[in-house]
Biopython code that builds the backbone (N, CA, C, O; Angstrom):
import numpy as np
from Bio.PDB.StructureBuilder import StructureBuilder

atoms = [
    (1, "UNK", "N", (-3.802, 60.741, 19.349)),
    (1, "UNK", "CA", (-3.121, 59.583, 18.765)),
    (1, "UNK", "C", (-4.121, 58.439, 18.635)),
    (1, "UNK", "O", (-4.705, 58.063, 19.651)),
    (2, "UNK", "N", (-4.364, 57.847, 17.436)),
    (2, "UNK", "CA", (-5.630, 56.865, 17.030)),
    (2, "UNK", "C", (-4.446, 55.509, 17.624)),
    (2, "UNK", "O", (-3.217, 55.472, 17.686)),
    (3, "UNK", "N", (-5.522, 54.516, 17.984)),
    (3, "UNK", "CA", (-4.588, 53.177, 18.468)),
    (3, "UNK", "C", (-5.303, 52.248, 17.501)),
    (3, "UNK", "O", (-6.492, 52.246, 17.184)),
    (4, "UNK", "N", (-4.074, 51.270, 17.008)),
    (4, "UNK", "CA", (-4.433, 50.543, 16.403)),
    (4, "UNK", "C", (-4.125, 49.241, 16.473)),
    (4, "UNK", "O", (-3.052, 48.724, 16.783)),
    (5, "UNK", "N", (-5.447, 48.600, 16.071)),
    (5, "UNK", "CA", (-5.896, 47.479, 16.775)),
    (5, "UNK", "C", (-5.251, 46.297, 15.389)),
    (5, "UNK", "O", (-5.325, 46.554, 14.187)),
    (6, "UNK", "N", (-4.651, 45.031, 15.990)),
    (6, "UNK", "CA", (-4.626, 44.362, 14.833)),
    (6, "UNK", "C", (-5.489, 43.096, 14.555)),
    (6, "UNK", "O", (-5.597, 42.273, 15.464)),
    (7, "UNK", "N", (-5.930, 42.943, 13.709)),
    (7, "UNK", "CA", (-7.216, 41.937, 13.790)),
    (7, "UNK", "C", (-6.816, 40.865, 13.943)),
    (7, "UNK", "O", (-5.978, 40.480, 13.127)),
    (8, "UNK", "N", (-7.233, 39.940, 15.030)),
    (8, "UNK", "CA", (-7.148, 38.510, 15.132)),
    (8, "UNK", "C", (-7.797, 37.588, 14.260)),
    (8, "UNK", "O", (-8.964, 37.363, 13.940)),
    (9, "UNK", "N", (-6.666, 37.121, 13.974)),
    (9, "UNK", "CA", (-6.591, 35.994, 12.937)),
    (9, "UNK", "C", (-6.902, 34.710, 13.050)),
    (9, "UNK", "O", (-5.778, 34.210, 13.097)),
    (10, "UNK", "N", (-7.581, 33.923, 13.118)),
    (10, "UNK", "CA", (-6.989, 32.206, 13.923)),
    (10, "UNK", "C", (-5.849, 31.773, 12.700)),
    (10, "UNK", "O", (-5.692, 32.214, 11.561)),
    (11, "UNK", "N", (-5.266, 30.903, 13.328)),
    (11, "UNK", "CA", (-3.781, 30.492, 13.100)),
    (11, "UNK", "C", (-4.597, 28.914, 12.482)),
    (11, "UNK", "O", (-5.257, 28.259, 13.288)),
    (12, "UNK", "N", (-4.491, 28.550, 11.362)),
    (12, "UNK", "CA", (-4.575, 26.917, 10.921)),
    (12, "UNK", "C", (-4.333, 25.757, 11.596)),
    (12, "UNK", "O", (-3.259, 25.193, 11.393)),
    (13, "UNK", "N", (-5.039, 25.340, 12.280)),
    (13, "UNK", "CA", (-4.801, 23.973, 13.002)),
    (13, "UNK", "C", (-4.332, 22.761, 12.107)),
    (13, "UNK", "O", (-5.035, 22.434, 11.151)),
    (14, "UNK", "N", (-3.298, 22.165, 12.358)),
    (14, "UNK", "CA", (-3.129, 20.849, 11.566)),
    (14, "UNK", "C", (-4.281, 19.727, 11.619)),
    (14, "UNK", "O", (-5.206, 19.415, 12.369)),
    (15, "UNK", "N", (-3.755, 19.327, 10.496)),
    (15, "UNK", "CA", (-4.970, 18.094, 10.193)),
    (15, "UNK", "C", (-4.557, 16.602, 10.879)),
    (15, "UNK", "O", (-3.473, 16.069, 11.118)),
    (16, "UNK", "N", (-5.933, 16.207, 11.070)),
    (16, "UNK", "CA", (-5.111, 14.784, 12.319)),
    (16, "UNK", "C", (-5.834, 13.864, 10.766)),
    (16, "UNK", "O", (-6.915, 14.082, 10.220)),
    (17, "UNK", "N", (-5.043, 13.097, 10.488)),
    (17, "UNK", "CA", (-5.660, 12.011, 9.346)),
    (17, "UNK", "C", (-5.457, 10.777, 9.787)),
    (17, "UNK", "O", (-4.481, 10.191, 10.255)),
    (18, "UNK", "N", (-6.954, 10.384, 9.471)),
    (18, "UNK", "CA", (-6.332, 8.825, 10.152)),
    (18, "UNK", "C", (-7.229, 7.396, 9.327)),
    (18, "UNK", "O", (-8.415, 7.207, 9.057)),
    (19, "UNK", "N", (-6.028, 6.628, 9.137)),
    (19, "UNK", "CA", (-6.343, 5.913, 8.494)),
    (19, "UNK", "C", (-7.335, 4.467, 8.955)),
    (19, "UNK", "O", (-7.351, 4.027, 10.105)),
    (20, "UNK", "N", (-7.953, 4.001, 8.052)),
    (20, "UNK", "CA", (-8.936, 2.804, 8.822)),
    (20, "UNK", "C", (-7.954, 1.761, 8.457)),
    (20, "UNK", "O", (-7.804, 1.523, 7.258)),
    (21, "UNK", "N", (-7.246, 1.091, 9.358)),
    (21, "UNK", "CA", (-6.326, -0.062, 9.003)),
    (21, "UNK", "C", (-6.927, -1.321, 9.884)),
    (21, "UNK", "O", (-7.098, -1.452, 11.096)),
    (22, "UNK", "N", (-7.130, -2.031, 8.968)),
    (22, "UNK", "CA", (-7.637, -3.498, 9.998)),
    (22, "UNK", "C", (-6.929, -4.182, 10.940)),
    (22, "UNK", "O", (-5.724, -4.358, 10.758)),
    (23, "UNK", "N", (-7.507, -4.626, 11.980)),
    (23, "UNK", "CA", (-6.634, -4.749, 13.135)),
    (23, "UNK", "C", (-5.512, -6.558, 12.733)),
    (23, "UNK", "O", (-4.737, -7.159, 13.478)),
    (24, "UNK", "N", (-5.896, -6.837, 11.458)),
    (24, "UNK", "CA", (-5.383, -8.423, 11.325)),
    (24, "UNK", "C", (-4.327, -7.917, 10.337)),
    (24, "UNK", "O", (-3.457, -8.788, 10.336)),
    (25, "UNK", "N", (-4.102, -7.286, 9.797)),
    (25, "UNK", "CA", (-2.835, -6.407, 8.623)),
    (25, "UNK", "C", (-1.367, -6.726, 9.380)),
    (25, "UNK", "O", (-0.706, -5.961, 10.081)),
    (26, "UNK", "N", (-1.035, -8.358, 8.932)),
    (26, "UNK", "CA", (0.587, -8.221, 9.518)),
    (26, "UNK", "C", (1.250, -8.267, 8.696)),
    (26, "UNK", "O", (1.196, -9.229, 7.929)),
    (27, "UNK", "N", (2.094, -7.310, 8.528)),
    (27, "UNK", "CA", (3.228, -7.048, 7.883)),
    (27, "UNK", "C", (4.270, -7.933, 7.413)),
    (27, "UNK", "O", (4.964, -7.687, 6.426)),
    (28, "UNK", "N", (4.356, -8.827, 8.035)),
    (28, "UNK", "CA", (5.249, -9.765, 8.036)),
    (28, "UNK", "C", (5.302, -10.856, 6.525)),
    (28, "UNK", "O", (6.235, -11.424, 5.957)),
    (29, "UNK", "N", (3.512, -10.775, 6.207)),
    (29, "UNK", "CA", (3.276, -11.453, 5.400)),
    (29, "UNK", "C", (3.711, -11.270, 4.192)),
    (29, "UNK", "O", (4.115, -12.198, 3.491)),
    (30, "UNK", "N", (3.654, -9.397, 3.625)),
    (30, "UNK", "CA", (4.059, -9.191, 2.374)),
    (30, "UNK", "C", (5.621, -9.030, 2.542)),
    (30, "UNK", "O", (6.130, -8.023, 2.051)),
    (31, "UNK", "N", (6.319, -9.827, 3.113)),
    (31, "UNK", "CA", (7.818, -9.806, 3.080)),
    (31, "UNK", "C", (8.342, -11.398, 2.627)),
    (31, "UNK", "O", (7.968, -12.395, 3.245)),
    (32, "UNK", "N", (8.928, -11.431, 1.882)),
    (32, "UNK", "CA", (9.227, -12.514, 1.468)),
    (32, "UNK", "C", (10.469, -13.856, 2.367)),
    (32, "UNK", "O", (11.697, -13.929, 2.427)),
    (33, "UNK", "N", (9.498, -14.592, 2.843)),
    (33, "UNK", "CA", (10.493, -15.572, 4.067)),
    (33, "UNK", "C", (11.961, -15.453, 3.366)),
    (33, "UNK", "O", (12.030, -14.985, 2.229)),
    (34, "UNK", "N", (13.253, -15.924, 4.126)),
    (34, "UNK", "CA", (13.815, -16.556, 3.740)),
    (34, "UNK", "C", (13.733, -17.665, 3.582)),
    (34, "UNK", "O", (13.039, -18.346, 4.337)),
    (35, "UNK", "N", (14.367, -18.158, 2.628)),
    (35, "UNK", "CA", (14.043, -19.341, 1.794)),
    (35, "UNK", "C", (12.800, -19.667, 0.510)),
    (35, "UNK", "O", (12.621, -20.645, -0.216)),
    (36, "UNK", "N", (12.245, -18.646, 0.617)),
    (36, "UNK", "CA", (11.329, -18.514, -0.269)),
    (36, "UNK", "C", (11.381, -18.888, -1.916)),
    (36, "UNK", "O", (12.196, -18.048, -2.297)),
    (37, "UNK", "N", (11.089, -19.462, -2.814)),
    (37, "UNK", "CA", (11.300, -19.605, -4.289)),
    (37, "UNK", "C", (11.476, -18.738, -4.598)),
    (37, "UNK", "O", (10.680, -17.947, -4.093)),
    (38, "UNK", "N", (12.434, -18.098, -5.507)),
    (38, "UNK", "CA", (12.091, -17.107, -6.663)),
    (38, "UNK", "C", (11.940, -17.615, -7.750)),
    (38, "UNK", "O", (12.650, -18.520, -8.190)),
    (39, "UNK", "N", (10.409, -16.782, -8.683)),
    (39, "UNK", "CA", (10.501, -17.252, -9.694)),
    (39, "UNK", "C", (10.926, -16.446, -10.780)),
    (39, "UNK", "O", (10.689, -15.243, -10.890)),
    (40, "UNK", "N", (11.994, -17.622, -12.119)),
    (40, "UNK", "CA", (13.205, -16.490, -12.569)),
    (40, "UNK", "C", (12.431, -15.852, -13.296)),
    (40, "UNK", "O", (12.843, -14.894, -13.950)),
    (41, "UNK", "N", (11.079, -16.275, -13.331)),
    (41, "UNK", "CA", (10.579, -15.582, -15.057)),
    (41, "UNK", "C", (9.741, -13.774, -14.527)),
    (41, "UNK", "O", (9.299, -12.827, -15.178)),
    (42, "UNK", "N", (9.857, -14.014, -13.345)),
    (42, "UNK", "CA", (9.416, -12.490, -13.238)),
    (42, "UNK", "C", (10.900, -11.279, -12.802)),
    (42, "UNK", "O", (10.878, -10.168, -12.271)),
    (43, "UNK", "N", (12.062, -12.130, -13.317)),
    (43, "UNK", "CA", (13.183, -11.265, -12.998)),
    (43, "UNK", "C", (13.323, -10.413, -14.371)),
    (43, "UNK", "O", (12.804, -10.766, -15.431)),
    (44, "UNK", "N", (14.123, -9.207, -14.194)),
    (44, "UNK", "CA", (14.332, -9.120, -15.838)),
    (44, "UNK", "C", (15.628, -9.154, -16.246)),
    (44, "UNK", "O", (16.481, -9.268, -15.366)),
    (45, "UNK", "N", (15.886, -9.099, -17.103)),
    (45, "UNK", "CA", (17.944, -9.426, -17.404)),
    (45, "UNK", "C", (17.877, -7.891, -17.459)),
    (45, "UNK", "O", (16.918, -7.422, -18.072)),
    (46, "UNK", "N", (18.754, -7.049, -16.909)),
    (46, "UNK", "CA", (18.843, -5.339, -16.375)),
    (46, "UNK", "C", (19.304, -4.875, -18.453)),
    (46, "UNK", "O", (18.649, -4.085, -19.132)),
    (47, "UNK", "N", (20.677, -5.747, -18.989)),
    (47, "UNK", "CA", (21.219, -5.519, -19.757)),
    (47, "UNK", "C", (20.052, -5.517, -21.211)),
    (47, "UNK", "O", (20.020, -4.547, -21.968)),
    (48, "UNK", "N", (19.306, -6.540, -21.385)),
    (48, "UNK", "CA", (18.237, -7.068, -22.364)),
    (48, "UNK", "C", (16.911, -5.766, -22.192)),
    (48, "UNK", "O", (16.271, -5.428, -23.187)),
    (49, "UNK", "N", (16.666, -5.190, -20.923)),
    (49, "UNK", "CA", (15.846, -4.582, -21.051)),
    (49, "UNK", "C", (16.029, -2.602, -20.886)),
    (49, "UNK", "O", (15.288, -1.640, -20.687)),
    (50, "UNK", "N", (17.348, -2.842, -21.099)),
    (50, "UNK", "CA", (17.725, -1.671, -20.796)),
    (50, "UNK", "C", (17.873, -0.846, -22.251)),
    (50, "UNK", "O", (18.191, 0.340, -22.336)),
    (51, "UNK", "N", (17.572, -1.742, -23.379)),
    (51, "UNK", "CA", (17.549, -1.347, -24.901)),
    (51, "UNK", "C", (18.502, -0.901, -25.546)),
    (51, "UNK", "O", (18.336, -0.425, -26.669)),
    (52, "UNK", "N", (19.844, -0.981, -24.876)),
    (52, "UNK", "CA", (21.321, -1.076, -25.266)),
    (52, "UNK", "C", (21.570, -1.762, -26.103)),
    (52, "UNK", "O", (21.176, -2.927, -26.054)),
    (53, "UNK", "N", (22.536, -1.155, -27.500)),
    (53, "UNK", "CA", (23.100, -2.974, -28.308)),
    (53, "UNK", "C", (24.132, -3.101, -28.107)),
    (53, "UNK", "O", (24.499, -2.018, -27.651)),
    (54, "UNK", "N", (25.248, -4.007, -28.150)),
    (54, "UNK", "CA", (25.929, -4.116, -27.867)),
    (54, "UNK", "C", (26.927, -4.799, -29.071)),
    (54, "UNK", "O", (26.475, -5.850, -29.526)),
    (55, "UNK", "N", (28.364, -4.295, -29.708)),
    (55, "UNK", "CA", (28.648, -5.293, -30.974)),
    (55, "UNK", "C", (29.376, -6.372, -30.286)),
    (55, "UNK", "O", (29.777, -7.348, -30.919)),
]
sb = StructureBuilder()
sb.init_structure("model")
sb.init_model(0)
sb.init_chain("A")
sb.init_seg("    ")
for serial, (resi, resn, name, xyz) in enumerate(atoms, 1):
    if name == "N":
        sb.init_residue(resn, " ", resi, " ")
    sb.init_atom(name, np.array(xyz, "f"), 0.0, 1.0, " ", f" {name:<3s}", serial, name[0])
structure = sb.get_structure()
């Protein structure tokens, strides 16, 4: 009776990724305070740009 051997494989290790993030990056900043201005001209009217006509 021949024995058979099964070939070892290595198994894929996951990847560790890591990002270079600067230690001064607060988050807080790109959030808009309350109370903050909005300005209207970067809003868009949903209806005007949605290319609908309407009679």
């Amino acid at each position: 009776m021949q024995e058979i051997r099964a070939r070892a494989t290595p198994r894929p290790r996951a990847a560790l990724v890591v990002a270079d993030v600067p230690e001064d990056l607060d988050e807080s900043e790109s959030e808009p305070e309350v109370g903050d201005d909005i300005d209207e001209d970067d809003l868009e009217d949903p209806i005007s740009s949605s290319g609908a006509e309407f009679d």
